[in-house]
Residue, then its C-alpha position, 0 to 999 in steps of 0.5 A: x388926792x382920792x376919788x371916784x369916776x363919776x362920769x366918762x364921755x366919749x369925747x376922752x374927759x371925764x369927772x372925779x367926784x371927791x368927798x367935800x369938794x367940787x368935782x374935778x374935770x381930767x382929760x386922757x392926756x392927764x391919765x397915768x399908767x392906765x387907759x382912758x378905755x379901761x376906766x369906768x363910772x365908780x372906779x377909786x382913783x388918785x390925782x393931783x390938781x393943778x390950777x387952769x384957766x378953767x379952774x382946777x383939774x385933775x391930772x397923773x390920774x391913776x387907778x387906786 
């Protein structure tokens, strides 16, 4: 899947937004082969989504 960093917090989570769809909580222990630090507001990413007990999230995030 693609998206795009809508929201970063200093607390390590953020939001992917995707075109038609909810946007999508991540955590940095969700991120793949990039920083939480290095990630800003706007920046293209990949993902997968996997069902949690909070709903679906975003994980293996990687800079497009």
């Amino acid at each position: 899947m693609q998206g795009t960093i809508k929201k970063l917090t200093d607390k390590n989570f953020g939001f992917i937004a995707q075109d038609g769809s909810d946007d999508l909580f991540f955590h940095a222990n969700n991120l793949a082969g990039v920083d939480f630090m290095d990630l800003r507001e706007g920046d293209n990413v990949t993902f997968e989504i996997e069902k949690t007990e909070k709903g679906n999230a975003a994980v293996n995030v990687e800079k497009a």
